[in-house]
N, C-alpha and C positions, 0 to 999 in steps of 0.2 A: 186411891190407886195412882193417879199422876204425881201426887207427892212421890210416892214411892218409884214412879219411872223415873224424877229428877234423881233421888237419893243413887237411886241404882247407875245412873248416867255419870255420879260423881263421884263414886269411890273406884278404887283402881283394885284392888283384892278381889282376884276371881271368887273368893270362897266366901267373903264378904257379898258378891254379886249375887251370887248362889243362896244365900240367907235371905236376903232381900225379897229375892223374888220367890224363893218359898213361901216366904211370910206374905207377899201381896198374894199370893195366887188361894191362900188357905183364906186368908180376909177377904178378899175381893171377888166372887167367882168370874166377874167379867172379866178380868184380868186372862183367865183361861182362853177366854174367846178374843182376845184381844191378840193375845202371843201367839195364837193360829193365825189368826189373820194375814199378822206382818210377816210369818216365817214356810206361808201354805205355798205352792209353785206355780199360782195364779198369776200372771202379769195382766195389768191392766191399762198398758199403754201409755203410763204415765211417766214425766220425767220434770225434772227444777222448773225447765223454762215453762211449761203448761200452766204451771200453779204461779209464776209470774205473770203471762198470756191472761188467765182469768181474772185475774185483780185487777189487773191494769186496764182492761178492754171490758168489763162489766160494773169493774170498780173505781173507777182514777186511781189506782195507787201507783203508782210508781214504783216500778221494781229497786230495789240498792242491794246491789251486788257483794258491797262490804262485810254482809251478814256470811257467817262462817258455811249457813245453810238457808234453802228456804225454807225451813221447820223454823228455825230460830227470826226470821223478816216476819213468816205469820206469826208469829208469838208478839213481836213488836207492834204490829198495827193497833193502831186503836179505834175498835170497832164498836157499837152501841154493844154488843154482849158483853162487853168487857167488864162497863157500868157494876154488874154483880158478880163476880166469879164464882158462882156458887151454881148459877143457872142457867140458861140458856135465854136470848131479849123476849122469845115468842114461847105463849104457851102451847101452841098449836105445834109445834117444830122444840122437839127436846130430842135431841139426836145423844144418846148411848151408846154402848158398843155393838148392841143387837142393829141399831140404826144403821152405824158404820157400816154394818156388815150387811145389811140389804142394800146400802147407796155403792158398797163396793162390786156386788154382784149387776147392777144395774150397768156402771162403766164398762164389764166387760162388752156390749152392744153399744157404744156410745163413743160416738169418734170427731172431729174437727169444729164448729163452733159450738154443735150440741152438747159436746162435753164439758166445754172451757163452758157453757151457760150453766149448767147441771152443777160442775163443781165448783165453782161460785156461790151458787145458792145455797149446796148444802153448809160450805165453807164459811160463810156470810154471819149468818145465824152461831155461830161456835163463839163459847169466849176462849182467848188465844191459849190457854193451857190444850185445850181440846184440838184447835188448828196445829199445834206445833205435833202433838205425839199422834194424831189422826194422817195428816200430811205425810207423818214419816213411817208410818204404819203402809199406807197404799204406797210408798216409795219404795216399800221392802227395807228399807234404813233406820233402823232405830237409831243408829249412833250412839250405842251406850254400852259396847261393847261388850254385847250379848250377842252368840251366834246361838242359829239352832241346838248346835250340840250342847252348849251348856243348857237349856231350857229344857231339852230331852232327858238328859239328865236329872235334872230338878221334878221332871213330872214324875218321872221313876221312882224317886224317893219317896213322893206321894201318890203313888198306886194309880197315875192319869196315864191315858194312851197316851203313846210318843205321835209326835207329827213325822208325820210320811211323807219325803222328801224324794224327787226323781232323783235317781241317780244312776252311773254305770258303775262298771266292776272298773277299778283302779288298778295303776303298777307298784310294786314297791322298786327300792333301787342298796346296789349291794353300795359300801362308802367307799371299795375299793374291788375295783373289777379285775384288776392285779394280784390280788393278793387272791390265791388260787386257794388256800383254806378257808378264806371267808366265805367265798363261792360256793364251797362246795359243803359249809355247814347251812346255806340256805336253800339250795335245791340238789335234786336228784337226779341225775338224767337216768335217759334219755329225756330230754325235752322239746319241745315243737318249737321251734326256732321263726321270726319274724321281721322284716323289715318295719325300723318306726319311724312312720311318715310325719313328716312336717305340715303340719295340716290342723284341721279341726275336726273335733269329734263328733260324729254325728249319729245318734239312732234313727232308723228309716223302717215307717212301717208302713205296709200296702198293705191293702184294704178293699173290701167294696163294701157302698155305703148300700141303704136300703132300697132304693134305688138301683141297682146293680152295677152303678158306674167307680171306674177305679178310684180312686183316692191315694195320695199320698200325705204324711206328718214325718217331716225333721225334727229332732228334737235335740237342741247343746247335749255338754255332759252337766250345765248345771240346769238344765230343765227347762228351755227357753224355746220358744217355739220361733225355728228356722224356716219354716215351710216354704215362705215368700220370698225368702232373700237367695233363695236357688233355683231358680224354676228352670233351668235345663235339666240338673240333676233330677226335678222332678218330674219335668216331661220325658228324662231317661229310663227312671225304675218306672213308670207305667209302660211304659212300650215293653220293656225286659221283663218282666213279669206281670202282668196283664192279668185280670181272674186270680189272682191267688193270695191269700192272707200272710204277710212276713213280716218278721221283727229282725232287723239285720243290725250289725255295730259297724261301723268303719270308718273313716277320716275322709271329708272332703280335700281333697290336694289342689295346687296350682304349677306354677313353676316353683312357684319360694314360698314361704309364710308372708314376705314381704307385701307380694302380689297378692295373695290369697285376700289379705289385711286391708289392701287398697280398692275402695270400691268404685273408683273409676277405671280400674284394670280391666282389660277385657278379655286377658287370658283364658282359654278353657280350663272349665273346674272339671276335676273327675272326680268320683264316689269310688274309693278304696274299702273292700267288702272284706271285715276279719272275723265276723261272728256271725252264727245265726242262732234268734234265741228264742226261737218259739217254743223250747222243751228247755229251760234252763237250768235245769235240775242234771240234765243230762251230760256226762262227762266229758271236756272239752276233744278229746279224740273223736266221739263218735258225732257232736256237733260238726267237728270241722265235715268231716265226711259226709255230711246232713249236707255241708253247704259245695261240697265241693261238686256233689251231684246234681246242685241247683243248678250250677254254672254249668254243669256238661251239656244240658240241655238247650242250650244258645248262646253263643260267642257273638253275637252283630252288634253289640251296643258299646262303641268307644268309648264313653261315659261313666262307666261303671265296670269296674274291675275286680279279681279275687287278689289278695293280699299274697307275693310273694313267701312262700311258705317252706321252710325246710325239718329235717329232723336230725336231730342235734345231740352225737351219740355219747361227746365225754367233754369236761373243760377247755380239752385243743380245740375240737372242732367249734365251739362256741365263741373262743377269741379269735379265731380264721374267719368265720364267719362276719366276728367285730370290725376286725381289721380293712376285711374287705368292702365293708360298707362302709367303712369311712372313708375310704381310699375313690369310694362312687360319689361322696359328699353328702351321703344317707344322714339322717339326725342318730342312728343308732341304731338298735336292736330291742326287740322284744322276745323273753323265754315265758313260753305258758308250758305247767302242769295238766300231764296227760288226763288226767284222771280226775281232775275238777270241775265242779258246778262252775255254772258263772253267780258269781255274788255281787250282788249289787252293794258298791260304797267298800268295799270291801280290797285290801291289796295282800291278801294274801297268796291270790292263785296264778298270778305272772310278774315276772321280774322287767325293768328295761336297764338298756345300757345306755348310757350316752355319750355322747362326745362334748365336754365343756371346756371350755380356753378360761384360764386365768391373768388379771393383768396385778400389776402393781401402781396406785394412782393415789396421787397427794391431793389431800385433803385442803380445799380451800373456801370453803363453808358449809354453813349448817340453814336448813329451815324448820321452820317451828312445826310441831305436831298439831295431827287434827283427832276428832273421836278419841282414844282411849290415850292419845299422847298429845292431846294439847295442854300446852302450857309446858310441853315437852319438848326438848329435839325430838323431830320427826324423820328427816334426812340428813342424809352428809352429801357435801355436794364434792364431786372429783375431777381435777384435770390428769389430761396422761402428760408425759414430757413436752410434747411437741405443740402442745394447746389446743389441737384439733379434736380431742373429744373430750369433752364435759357432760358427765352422768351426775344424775342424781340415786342416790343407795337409801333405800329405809329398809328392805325383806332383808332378811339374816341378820340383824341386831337383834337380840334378846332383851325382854322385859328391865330386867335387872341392870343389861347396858344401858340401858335408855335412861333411865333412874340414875344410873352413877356419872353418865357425861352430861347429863342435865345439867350437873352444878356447875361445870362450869364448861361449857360446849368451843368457848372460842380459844380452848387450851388444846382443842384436837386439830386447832387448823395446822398445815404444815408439816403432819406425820403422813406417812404413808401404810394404805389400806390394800389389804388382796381382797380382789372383788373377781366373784365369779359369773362366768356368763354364756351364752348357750352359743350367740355369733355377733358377729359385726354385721349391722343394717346396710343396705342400700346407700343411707347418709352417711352412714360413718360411726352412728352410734353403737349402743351393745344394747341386745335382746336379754331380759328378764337379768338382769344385775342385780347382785347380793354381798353382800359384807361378810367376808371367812376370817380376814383376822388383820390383828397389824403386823406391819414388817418393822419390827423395830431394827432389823442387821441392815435394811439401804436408807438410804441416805436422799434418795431422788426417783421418781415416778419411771413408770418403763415410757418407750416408747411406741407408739398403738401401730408403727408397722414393723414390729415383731411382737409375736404373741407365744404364749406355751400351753400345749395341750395336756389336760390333765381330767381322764374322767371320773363323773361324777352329779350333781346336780341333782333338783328335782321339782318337775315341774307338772303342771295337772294338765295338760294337752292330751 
């Protein structure tokens, strides 16, 4: 089975990946419980530097950073298991995927040196084939660029349940918010019309436990548990709804993403409320009205808010609307379908708009790839005219790019690249930068204080 995760880590051919791991998972049956493991929505508080922490502080090893991962430093050590790589030093201690998978239930309860001693020991005991895809299993990282969705896929093919993934209902995005027939061959109106906040996404549910006391759980939109990292918001939806069981969707905001991002900031957070989805079957009209009536019931909690909300009768009224929330500094708009479920993972049932800036910025290096493009270019690195902002761009290259400037990468320095981006940071930098094309008609980089507005973009916020 670990032969076949290296084989699978080494080939670049999704469809090639796809064989591979058919073929382990039909051979192998732990291979099944293994690819749950890495890809289930458990986090177990683990991160690089922990599994440095335990070596080092129960083992003398000394961390080296040079290693591209720490999956790849424990594969390096050489430990008494090593001696036979067939088997594990102790016959008492033969840790398997079933193993894995009780040592990984155990972490969830297991915090600060107790852990770093626990995961030691189990770690100790491993020869390094085992440490390295174990490691990157609890890391949620295989690095062999396999996501869930390809694996899902895979199980399909052989009649295995899919792994059930948290997720929220997504937006899709028109390629041209202008172009009034493209528009209007993806939606319908009327449509319920949205402000979309610069924020993070967060599901919020109340609760009372068995005990009858309130309870609140944050949840990211990729399944992470926020609960602690906001405790006014949470000390808010308990006094605001207090006794009552809710599944709500909305964005925590601040002043900026900037602020929101920085956790020395002290600005106040608030909880922007756009769903409620305890009937999620039920059509996004009559939700909203579900939640509108939540809110009618008490207005005292500055913390938590309902989502500026309009209704949105033909294409004008939708760019009037665009227009004017740009003009507020808004990130955009959001159009939801009257008449839709909410679906999880799914962007067929609301559209958003956004406001992205494009620059033009010359290319003045490259850095190498990591996972599925190393020994690749991995970035392009870019100045604007004036030298004051330097990005680094890997999102928006395509596979096939990557592949054909690989040959020879130091032939791209000195062209110039339109890179698309959502805003200019507090520093000076640009927020989420992507690679749209090259300019081969200029001749020389823009300058970063004039910019042009062009929307468009897509981002998972």
């Amino acid at each position: 089975m670990y032969d076949c995760l290296e084989q699978i880590e080494s080939v670049g051919s999704t469809s090639e990946k796809e064989r591979l791991l058919a073929f382990m998972i039909r051979v192998w049956p732990d291979s099944d419980k293994f690819l749950r493991l890495a890809f289930n929505d458990l986090v177990y508080n683990l991160d690089k530097k922990v599994f440095y922490n335990a070596f080092e502080m129960y083992g003398g090893n000394k961390p080296d950073y040079s290693f591209a991962d720490v999956s790849d430093w424990l594969y390096s050590l050489q430990l008494p298991a090593d001696s036979d790589p067939t088997k594990d030093t102790t016959e008492e201690v033969i840790e398997d995927v079933l193993g894995l998978e009780s040592f990984a239930k155990e972490l969830l309860s297991l915090s600060g040196h107790l852990m770093l001693e626990n995961l030691y020991d189990f770690f100790v005991v491993l020869p390094n084939y085992k440490r390295k895809w174990f490691s990157r299993a609890l890391l949620k990282d295989l690095r062999m660029g396999v996501q869930v969705k390809t694996v899902n896929k895979v199980f399909k093919t052989l009649s295995k349940p899919q792994i059930e993934k948290f997720a929220m209902q997504l937006a899709a995005k028109f390629e041209n918010v202008f172009d009034k027939e493209e528009v209007l061959s993806c939606v319908k109106f009327p449509m319920a019309g949205e402000i979309k906040y610069d924020g993070y996404r967060i599901q919020a549910e109340i609760y009372e436990d068995s005990e009858g006391n309130d309870q609140v759980q944050l949840m990211s939109r990729r399944g992470k548990d926020k609960t602690s990292a906001y405790p006014d918001i949470v000390a808010a939806l308990k006094r605001r709804f207090a006794g009552q069981h809710l599944l709500l969707d909305g964005e925590i905001i601040a002043g900026s993403f900037q602020k929101l991002s920085q956790k020395d900031d002290s600005s106040a957070r608030r909880y922007v409320v756009f769903d409620l989805l305890n009937d999620e079957k039920l059509q996004y009209q009559y939700r909203y009205d579900n939640l509108v009536n939540l809110f009618l019931l008490d207005d005292n909690e500055p913390l938590i808010e309902l989502a500026e909300h309009y209704n949105i009768g033909d294409y004008e009224e939708m760019m009037k609307f665009f227009e004017e929330a740009n003009k507020r500094g808004e990130e955009g708009i959001m159009l939801k379908f009257f008449d839709r479920p909410y679906d999880r993972g799914s962007r067929k049932n609301m559209y958003k708009v956004k406001k992205v800036y494009t620059a033009d910025l010359l290319v003045v290096g490259w850095e190498q790839g990591e996972g599925k493009r190393a020994g690749k270019l991995g970035a392009l690195l870019l100045k604007d005219k004036s030298g004051q902002v330097t990005v680094q761009v890997g999102s928006g290259i395509t596979d096939d790019e990557i592949d054909n400037w690989s040959k020879d990468p130091d032939s791209l320095i000195g062209l110039i690249a339109e890179v698309m981006y959502n805003e200019r940071t507090e520093t000076g930098s640009l927020r989420f930068p992507r690679f749209k094309c090259w300019r081969d008609d200029k001749d020389e980089p823009d300058d970063m204080s004039i910019v042009k507005v062009r929307q468009g973009g897509n981002d998972d916020n």
